[in-house]
Backbone as CSV, one residue per row, in Angstrom:
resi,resn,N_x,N_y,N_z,CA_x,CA_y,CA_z,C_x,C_y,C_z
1,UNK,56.827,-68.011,-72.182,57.038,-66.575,-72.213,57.949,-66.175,-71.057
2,UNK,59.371,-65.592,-71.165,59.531,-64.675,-70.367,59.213,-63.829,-69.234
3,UNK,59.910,-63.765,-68.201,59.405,-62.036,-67.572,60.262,-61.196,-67.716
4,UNK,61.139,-61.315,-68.104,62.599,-60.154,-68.417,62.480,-59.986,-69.604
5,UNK,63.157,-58.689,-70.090,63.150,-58.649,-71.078,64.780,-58.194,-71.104
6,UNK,65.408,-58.599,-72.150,67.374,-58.089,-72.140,67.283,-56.620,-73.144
7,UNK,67.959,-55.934,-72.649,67.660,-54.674,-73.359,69.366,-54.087,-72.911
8,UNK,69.862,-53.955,-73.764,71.349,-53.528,-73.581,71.335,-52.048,-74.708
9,UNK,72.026,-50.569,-74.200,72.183,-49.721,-74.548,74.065,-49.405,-74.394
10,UNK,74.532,-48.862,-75.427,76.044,-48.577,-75.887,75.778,-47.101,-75.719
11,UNK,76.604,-46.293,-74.764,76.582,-45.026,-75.206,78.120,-44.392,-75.375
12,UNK,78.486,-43.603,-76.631,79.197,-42.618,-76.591,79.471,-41.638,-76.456
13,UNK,79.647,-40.933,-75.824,79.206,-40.072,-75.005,80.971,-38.640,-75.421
14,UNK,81.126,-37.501,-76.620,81.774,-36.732,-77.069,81.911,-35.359,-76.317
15,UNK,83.355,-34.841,-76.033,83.361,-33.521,-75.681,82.187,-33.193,-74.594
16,UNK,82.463,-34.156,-73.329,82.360,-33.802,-71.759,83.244,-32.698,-71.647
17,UNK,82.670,-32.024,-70.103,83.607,-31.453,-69.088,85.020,-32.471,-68.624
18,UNK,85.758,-32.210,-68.735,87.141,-32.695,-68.177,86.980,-33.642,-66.738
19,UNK,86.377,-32.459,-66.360,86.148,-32.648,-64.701,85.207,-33.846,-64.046
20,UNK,84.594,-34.358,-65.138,83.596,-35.239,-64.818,84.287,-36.590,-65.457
21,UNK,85.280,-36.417,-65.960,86.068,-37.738,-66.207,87.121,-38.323,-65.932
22,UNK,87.493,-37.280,-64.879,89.409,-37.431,-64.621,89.303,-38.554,-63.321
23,UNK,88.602,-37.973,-62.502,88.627,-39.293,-60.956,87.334,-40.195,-60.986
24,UNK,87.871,-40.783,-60.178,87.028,-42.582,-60.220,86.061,-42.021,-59.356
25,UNK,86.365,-41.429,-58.144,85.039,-40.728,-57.164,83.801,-40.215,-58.253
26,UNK,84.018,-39.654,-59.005,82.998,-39.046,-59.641,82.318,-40.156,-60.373
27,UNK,83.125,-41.101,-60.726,82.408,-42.124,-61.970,81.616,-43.131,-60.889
28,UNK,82.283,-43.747,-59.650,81.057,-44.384,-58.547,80.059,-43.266,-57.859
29,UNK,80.137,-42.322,-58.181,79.070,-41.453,-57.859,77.745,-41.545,-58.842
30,UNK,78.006,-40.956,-60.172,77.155,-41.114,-61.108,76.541,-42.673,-61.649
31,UNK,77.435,-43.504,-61.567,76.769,-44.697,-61.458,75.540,-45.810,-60.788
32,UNK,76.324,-45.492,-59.908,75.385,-45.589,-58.600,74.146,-44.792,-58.541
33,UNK,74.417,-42.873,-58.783,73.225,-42.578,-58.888,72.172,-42.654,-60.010
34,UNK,72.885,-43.134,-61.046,71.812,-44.055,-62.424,71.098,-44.806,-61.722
35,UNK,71.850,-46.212,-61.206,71.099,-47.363,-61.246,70.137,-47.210,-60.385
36,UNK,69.886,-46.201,-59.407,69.266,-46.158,-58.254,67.964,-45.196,-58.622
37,UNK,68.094,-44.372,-59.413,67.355,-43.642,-60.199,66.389,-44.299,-61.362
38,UNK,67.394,-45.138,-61.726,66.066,-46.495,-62.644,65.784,-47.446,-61.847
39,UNK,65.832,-47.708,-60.849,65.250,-48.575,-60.040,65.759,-49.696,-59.934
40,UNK,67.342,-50.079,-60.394,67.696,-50.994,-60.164,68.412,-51.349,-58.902
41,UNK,68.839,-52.720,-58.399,69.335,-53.202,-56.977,70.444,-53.331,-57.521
42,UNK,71.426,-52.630,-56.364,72.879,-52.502,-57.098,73.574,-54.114,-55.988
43,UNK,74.553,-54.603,-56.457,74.972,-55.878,-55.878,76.454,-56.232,-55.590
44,UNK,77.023,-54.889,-56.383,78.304,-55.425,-56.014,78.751,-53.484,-57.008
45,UNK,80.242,-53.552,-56.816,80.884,-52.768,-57.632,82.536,-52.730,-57.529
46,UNK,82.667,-51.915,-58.710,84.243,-52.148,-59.292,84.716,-51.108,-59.913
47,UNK,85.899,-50.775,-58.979,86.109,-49.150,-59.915,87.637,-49.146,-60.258
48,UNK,88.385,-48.768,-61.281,89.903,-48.271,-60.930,90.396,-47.145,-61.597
49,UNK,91.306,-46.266,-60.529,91.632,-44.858,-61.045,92.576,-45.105,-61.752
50,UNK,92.793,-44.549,-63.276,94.300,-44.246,-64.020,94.896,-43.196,-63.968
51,UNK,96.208,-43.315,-63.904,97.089,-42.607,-63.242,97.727,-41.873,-64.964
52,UNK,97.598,-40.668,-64.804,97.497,-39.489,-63.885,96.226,-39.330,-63.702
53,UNK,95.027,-39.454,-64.736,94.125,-39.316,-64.615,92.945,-40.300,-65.670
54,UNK,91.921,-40.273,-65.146,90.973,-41.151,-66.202,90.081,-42.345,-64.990
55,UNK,89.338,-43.010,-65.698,88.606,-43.981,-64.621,88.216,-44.834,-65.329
56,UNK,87.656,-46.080,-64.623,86.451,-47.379,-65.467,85.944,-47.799,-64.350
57,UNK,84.875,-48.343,-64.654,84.031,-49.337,-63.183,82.860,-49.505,-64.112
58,UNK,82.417,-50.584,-62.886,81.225,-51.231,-63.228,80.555,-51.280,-61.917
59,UNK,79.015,-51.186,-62.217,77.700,-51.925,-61.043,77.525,-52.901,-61.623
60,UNK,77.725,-53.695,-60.693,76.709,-54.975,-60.679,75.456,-54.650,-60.182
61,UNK,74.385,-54.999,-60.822,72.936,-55.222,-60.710,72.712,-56.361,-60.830
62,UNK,71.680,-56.481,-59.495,70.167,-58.285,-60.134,70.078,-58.443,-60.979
63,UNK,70.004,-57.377,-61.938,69.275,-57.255,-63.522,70.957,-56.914,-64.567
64,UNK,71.214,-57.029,-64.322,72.502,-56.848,-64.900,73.962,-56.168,-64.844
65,UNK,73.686,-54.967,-65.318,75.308,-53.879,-65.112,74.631,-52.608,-66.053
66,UNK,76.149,-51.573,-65.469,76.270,-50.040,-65.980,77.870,-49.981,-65.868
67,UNK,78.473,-50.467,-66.695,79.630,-49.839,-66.506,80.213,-48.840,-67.966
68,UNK,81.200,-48.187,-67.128,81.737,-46.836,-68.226,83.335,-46.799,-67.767
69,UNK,84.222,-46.703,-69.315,85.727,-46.288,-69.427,85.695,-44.566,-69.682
70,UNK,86.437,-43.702,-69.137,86.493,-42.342,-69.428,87.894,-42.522,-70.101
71,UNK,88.020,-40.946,-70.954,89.234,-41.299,-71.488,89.570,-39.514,-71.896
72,UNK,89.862,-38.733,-70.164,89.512,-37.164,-70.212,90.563,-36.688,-71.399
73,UNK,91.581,-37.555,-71.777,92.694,-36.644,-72.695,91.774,-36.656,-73.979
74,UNK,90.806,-37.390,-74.035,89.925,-36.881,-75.370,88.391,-36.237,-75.205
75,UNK,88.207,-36.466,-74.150,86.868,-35.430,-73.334,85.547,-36.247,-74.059
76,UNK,86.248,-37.953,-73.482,85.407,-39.047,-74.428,84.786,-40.082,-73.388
77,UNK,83.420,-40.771,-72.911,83.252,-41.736,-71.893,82.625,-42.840,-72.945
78,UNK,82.805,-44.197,-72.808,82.106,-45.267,-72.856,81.573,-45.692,-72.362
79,UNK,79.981,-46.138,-72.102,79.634,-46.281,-71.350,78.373,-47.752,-71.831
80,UNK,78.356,-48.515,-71.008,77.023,-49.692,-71.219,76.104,-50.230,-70.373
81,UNK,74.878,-49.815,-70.807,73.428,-50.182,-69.867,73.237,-51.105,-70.235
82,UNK,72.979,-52.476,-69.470,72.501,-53.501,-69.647,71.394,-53.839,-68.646
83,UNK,70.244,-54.053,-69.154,69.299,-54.499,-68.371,68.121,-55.562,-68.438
84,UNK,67.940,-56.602,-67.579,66.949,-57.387,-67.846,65.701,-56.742,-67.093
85,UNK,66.135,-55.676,-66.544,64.546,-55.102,-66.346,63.786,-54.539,-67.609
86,UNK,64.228,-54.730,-68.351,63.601,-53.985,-69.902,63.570,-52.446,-70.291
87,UNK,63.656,-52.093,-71.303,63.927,-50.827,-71.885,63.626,-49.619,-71.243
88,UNK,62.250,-49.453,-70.564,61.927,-48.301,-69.737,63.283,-48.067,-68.404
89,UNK,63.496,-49.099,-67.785,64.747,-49.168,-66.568,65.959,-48.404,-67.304
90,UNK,66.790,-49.072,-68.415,67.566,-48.650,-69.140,67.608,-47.258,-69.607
91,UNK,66.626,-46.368,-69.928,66.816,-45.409,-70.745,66.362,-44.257,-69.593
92,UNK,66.393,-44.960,-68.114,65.870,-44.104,-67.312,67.449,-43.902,-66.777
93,UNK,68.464,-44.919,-66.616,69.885,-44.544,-66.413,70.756,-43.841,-67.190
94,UNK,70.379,-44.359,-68.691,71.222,-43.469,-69.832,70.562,-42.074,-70.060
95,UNK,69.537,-41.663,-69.340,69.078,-40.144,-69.359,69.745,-39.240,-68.235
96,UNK,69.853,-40.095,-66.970,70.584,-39.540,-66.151,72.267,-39.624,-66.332
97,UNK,72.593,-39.972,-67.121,74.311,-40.476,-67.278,74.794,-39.170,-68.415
98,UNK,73.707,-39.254,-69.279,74.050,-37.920,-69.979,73.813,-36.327,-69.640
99,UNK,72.634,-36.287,-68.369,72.456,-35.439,-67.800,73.557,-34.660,-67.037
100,UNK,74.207,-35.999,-66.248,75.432,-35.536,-65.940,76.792,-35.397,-66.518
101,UNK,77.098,-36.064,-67.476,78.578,-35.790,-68.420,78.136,-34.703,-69.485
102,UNK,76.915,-34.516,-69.587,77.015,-33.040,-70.526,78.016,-33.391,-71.934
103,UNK,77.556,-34.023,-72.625,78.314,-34.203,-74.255,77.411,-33.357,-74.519
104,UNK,78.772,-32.420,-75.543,78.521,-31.967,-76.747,77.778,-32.590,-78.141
105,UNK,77.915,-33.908,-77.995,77.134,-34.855,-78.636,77.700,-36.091,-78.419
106,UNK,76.752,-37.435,-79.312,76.540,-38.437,-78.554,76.622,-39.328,-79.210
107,UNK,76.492,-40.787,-79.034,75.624,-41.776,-79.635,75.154,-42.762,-79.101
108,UNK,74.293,-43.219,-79.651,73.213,-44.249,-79.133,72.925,-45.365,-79.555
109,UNK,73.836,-46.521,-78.803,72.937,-47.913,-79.634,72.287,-49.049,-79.006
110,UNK,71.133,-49.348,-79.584,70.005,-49.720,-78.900,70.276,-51.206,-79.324
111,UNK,70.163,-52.283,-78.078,70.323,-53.964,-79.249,69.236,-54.522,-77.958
112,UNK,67.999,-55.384,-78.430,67.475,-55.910,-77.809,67.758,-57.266,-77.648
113,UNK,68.213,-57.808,-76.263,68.793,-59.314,-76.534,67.822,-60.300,-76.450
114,UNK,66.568,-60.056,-75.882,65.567,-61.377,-75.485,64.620,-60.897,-75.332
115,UNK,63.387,-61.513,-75.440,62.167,-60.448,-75.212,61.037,-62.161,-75.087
């Protein structure tokens, strides 16, 4: 038996604020404050600004990653929770990730990798 469980979440995330997708500052802000908010140990990170505007990065976590592509000329983020801390960790970052980009609507896909 296991002690991890792999629990990976896809979010799409439609018709954000502008403002929350144009600079990279904002996207290592909210990231960071996910993983830290689900309780994960952050281990490393990776961010890069597009010019004129837009962002991507990733956390590295113990337990896995959170990274997200913005793409403000369509007021669109990609974003992926991956976690071997198991589903409760995960859906405690993708609650705060949507809290803050504010979509007009969304989507959600749930894939359990190992259990």
């Amino acid at each position: 038996m296991r002690d991890l469980e792999g629990y990976n979440i896809l979010l799409d995330l439609y018709d954000c604020p502008v403002e929350n997708l144009e600079k990279v500052s904002s996207l290592k802000k909210i990231l960071g404050e996910s993983a830290t908010k689900a309780g994960f140990t952050v281990v490393g990170r990776k961010f890069h600004q597009f010019k004129p505007k837009g962002a991507t990065g990733i956390v590295l976590l113990a337990s896995s990653h959170i990274s997200a592509h913005t793409w403000p000329e369509l007021r669109f983020v990609a974003i992926d929770v991956y976690s071997c801390k198991g589903k409760d960790s995960a859906k405690k970052a993708v609650k705060h990730l949507i809290d803050f980009f504010r979509p007009k609507s969304y989507e959600i896909r749930e894939i359990e990798r190992f259990r």
